[in-house]
C-alpha positions in Angstrom: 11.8 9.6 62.5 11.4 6.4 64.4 11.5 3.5 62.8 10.1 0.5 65.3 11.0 -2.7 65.5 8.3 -4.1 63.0 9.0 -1.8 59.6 11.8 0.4 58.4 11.0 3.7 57.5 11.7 4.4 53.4 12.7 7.2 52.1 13.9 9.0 48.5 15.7 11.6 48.2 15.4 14.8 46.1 17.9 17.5 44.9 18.3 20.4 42.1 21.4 20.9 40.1 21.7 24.6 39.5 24.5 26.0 37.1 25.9 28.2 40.5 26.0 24.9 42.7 29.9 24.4 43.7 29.2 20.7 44.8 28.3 17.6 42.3 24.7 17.2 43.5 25.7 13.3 43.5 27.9 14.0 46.3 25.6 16.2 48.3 22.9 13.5 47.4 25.5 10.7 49.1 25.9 12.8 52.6 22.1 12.9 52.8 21.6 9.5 52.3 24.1 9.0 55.0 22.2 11.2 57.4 19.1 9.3 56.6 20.8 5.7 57.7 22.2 7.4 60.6 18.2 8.0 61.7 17.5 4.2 61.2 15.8 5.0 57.6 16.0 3.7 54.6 17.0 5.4 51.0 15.7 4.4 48.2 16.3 6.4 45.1 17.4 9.3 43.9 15.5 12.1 42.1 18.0 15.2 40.7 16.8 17.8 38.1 18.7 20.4 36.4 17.2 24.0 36.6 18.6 26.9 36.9 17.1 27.8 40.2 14.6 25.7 42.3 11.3 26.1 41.3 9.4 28.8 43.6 6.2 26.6 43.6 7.5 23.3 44.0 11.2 23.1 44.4 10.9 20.9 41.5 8.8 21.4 38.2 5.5 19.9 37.6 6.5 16.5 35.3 9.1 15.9 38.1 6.4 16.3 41.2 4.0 13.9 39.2 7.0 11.4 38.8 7.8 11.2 42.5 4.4 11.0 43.6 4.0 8.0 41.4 7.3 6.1 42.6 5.9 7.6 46.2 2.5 5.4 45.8 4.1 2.5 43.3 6.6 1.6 46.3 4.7 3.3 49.6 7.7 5.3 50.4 6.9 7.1 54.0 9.5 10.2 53.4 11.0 12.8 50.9 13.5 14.3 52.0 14.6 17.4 49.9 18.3 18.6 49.8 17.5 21.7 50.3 16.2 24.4 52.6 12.2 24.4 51.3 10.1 27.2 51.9 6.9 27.3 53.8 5.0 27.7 50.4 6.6 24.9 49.0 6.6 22.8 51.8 2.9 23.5 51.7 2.1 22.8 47.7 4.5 19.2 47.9 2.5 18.2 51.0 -0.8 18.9 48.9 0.4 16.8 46.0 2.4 14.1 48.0 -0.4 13.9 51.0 -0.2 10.9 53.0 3.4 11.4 53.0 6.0 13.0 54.9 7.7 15.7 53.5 11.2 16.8 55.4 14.6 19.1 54.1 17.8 18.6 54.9 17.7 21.2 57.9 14.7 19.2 59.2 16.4 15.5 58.9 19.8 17.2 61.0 17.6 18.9 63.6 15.7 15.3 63.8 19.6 13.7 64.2 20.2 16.4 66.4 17.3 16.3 68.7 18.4 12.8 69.0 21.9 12.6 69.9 21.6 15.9 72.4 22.5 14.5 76.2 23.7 17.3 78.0 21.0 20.5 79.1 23.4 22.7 76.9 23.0 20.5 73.7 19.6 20.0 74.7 18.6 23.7 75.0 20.8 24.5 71.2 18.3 22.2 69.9 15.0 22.8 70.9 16.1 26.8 70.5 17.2 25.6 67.0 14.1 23.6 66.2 11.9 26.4 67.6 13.3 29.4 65.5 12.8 26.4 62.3 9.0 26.1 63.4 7.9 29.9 63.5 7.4 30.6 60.2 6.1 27.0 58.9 3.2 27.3 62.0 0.2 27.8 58.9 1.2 24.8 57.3 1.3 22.6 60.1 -2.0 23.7 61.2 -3.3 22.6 57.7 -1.3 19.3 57.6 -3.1 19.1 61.3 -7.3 19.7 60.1 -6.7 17.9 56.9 -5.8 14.9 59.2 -8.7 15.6 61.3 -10.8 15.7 58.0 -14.9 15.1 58.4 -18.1 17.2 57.8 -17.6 20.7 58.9 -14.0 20.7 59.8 -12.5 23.9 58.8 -9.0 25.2 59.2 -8.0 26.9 62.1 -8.8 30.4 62.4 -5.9 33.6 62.0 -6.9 33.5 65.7 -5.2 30.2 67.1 -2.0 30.8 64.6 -1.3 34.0 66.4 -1.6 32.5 69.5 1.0 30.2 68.6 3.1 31.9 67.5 2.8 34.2 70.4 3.4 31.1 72.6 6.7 29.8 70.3 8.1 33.6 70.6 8.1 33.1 74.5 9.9 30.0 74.0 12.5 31.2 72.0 13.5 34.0 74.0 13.4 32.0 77.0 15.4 29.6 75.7 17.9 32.2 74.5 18.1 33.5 78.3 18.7 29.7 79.7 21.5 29.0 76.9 23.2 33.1 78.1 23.0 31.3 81.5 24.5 27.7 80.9 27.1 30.0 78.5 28.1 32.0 81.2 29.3 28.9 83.7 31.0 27.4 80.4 32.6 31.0 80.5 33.9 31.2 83.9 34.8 27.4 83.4 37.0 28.1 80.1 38.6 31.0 82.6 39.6 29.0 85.3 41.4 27.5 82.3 43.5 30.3 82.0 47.7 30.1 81.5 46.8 26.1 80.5 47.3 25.7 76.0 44.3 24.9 74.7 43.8 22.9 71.8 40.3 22.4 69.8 39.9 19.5 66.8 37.8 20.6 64.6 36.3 19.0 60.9 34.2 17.6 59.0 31.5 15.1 60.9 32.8 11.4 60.7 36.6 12.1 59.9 37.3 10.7 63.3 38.4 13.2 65.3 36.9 11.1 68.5 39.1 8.5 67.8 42.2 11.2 67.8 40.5 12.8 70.5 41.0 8.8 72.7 44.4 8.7 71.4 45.4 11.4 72.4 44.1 11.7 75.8 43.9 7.7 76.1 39.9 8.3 76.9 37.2 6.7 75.2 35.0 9.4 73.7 32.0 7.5 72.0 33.1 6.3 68.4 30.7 5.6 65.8 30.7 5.7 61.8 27.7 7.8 61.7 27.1 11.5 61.3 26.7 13.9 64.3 27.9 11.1 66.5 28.5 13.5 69.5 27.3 16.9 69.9 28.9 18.1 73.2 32.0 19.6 73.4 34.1 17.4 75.7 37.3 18.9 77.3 39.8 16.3 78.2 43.4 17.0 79.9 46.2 15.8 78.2 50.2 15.7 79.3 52.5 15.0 76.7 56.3 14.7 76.9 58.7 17.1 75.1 59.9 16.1 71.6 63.8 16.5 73.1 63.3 14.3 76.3 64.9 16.8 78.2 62.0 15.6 81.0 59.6 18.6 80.1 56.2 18.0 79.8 53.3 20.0 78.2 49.7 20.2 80.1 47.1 21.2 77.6 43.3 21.1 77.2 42.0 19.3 74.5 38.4 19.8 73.3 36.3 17.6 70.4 33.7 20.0 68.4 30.7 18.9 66.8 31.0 18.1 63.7 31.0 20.1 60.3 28.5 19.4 57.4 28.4 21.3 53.9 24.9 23.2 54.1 25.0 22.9 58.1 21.8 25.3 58.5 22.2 28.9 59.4 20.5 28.2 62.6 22.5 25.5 63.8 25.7 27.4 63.5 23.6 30.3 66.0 22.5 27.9 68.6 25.8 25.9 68.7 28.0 28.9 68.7 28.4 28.4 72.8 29.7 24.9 71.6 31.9 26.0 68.8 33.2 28.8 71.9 36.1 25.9 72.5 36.9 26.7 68.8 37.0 30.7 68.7 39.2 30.7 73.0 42.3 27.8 71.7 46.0 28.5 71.1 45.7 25.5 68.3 43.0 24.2 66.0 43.6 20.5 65.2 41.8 20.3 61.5 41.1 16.6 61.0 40.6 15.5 57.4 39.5 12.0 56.3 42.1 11.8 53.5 40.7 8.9 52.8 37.3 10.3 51.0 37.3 11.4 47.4 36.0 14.9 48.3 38.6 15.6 50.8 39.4 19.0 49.7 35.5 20.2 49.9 35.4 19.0 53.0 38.4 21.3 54.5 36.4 24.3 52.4 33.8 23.6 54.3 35.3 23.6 57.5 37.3 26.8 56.9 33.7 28.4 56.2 32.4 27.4 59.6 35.0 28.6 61.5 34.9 31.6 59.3 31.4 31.7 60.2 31.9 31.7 64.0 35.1 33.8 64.1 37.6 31.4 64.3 39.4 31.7 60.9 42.5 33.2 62.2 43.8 30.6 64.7 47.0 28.6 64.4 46.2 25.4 62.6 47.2 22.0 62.6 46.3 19.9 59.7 45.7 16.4 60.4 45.1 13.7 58.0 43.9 10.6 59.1 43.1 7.2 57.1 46.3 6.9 55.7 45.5 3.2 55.0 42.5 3.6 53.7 43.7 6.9 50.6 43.3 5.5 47.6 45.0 8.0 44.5 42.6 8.9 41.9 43.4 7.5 38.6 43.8 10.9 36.8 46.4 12.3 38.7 49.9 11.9 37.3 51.8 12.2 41.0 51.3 8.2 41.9 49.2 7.3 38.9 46.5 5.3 40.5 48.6 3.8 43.1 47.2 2.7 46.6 48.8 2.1 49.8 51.5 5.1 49.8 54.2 5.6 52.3 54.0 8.2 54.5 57.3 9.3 53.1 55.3 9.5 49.8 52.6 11.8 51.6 55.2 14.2 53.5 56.7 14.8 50.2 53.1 15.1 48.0 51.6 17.9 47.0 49.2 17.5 49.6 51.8 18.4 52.4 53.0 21.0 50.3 49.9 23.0 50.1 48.8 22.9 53.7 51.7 23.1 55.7 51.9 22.3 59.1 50.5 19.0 58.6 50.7 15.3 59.9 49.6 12.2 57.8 48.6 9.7 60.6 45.6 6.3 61.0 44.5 6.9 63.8 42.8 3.5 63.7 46.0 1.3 63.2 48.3 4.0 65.2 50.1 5.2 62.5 52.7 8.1 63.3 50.9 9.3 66.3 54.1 9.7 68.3 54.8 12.5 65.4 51.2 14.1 65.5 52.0 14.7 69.6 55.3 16.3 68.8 53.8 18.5 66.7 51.0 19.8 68.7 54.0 20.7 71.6 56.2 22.2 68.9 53.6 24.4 67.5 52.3 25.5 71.0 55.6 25.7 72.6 56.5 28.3 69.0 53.3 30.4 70.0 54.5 30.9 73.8 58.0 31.6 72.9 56.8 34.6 70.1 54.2 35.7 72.9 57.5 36.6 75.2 59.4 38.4 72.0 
C-alpha cells in the first residue's frame, strides 16, 4: 500500500457485529482505521452489519455487497479492507464482485505495516515467514486475480500444474525461513545468556501506549517515538542503572527491553513468527505493563495484553502496572467516583479504584515527567523483593 506523491490511496472499511463479539465493532472499526493512516491511506466510511456469524460466501450478505460496490464505483475507492480474517473463498467471491479493486483483511493491512517497519534481519525474516505461511492457502486466487488481469482471446487460468509448483516453491521458503529465524534465535539465545545474574525487565502493552517514550526515560535513550501503530518492531535491550530508593549509595544494573506492540485480533501467525521477539518477555524478572489510561477502552486493552502473553507463555511473571497519560484521562460521565471530572491528582488515582484493582501500579506522563522518580523506585523495590525471596 503505497500511496505516491500524486494521489492518496482511499479506503472503507468493513466489519460484522456478531451477538458473541466481546468488542463494540465501533471500536475495533477505529483501531483499523488507525492502522490504515499509519500506511499513508485514507478511510473513508464505515460499513458494519449485524449477523450472527459472517456470511460463508461473502463475509457480508448480498444487499450489503451490492451497497459497497456502489459506494466503491460512486467514489473510486482503491481498498476494502475487512475487519476480519477472510477466507480464500471469500476473498475470491468479493474480488469477483468488487473487481478492479483491492480487497485486503485486517491480517493482510498489519503484515503490509509490518513488512514496512521490519529493519533488522530478525524482524525481516518474522515477516516474510509470516507473510509466506498467509500466502499458501490463498495461491488459487491470486492466480485468478493474475489471468483475469491479463484478460484477452484465449487466456485461460493457469493450470492445477503451475499452482502446485508454487506452492511447492512457497513450502521451501517457509521451512527455510524457519531454519534462518532457529539460527538468528539461537545468537539472541546465547546473547540473553551472557545476560545472566543481571535483572531483567521487559515493557510490554498495547501498541501506541508509549512505552518508547518510558523505554527513553528510563534509560535516557531515544528509541524512535511516533503516534502510529507498530512503530517499532525490534526488540531493543537498553542498560539501565538506577539508584536505590534509600540513598544508602546502592545502585541497581538491570536490562531493559521494549516489545512490539500488542493489538486486539493480532493474527495467529504473527504471534508464531514474533515469538523469538516476544522471548525478552517469557526470560525477565519484571514485566512493565504500560497502559494508555488515557483511552476510553483502557481495560480491553490490558485484556488484550494478558492474552498475548498468555499466548506466548508469559502470563505468570511479576508485573508492574504502569499507567501513563495521566494528563490526558478524562473520567467518563457515568461513573459516580469523580463524576465527569478531568484533570485528577495523582493522589486521586493512587486512591481510585483503578489502583485498587491492579496493584502494584504507578500513575505517571511520561510526556510531561510526571512521577517518574516513583515509577524507578518501584521497578528496584519489586526486583530487589524477588532477589531477596530467591535467597529464603
Amino acid at each position: 500500500m503505497h500511496s505516491n506523491a500524486d494521489h492518496t490511496e482511499t479506503a472503507i472499511v468493513v466489519g460484522v457485529n456478531t451477538p458473541q463479539q466481546a468488542i463494540p465493532i465501533d471500536e475495533t472499526l477505529a483501531e483499523l482505521e488507525q492502522l490504515i493512516l499509519t500506511t499513508g491511506a485514507i478511510s473513508k466510511k464505515r460499513f458494519t452489519q449485524n449477523l450472527e456469524h459472517p456470511q460463508p460466501k461473502t463475509y457480508v450478505g448480498k444487499g450489503k455487497l451490492e451497497e459497497i460496490k456502489q459506494y466503491v464505483i460512486k467514489h473510486k475507492i482503491d481498498l476494502v479492507i475487512f475487519d476480519d480474517e477472510l477466507t480464500p473463498a471469500q476473498d475470491r467471491n468479493i474480488e469477483t464482485e468488487l473487481e478492479n479493486t483491492k480487497i485486503l483483511s485486517r491480517t493482510h493491512l498489519i503484515l503490509d505495516i509490518f513488512a514496512k517497519n521490519a529493519k533488522t534481519a530478525q524482524a525481516k525474516t518474522q515477516v516474510e515467514l509470516a507473510q509466506s505461511i498467509f500466502m499458501l492457502p490463498r495461491l488459487t486466487g491470486m492466480w485468478t486475480h493474475l489471468s483475469k488481469q491479463k484478460g484477452g482471446i484465449g487466456m485461460k487460468g493457469p493450470g492445477e500444474k503451475e499452482i502446485e509448483t508454487d506452492r511447492r516453491v512457497l513450502r521451501d521458503k517457509i521451512a527455510l525461513l524457519k531454519t534462518k529465524l532457529q539460527d538468528i534465535e539461537k545468537i539472541g539465545f546465547t546473547q540473553r545468556k551472557s545476560r545472566d545474574g543481571v535483572f531483567r525487565c521487559a515493557l510490554v502493552g498495547y501498541t501506541n501506549v508509549g512505552k518508547s517514550t518510558v523505554m527513553n526515560l528510563l534509560s535516557r535513550s531515544d528509541v524512535l517515538v511516533e503516534n502510529k501503530l507498530f512503530a517499532t518492531l525490534d526488540a531493543t535491550v537498553r542498560k539501565v542503572v538506577i539508584p536505590h530508593p534509600d540513598n544508602q549509595g546502592g545502585m541497581t544494573p538491570l536490562l531493559l527491553s521494549d516489545t512490539v506492540g500488542f493489538i486486539r485480533k493480532l493474527p495467529t501467525l504473527l504471534i508464531e513468527s514474533f515469538k523469538s521477539t516476544l522471548a525478552e518477555a517469557i526470560e525477565t524478572d519484571l514485566l512493565i505493563h504500560v497502559v494508555d489510561i488515557s483511552n476510553p477502552a483502557f481495560e480491553q486493552q490490558m485484556m488484550s495484553v494478558k492474552e498475548i502473553l498468555h499466548e506466548i507463555g508469559a502470563s505468570n511473571k511479576p508485573e508492574l502496572i504502569v499507567f501513563n497519560k495521566i494528563d490526558a484521562f478524562k473520567e467518563p460521565e457515568e461513573d459516580d467516583f469523580f463524576v465527569g471530572s478531568t484533570g485528577l491528582t495523582l493522589e486521586q488515582f493512587e486512591k481510585s479504584w483503578i489502583a485498587k484493582e491492579n496493584s502494584p501500579a504507578v500513575f505517571i506522563s511520561a510526556q510531561n515527567n510526571i512521577n517518574i522518580e516513583k515509577l524507578r523506585n518501584t521497578i528496584v523495590e519489586l526486583l530487589l523483593q524477588q532477589k531477596r525471596a530467591s535467597f529464603h
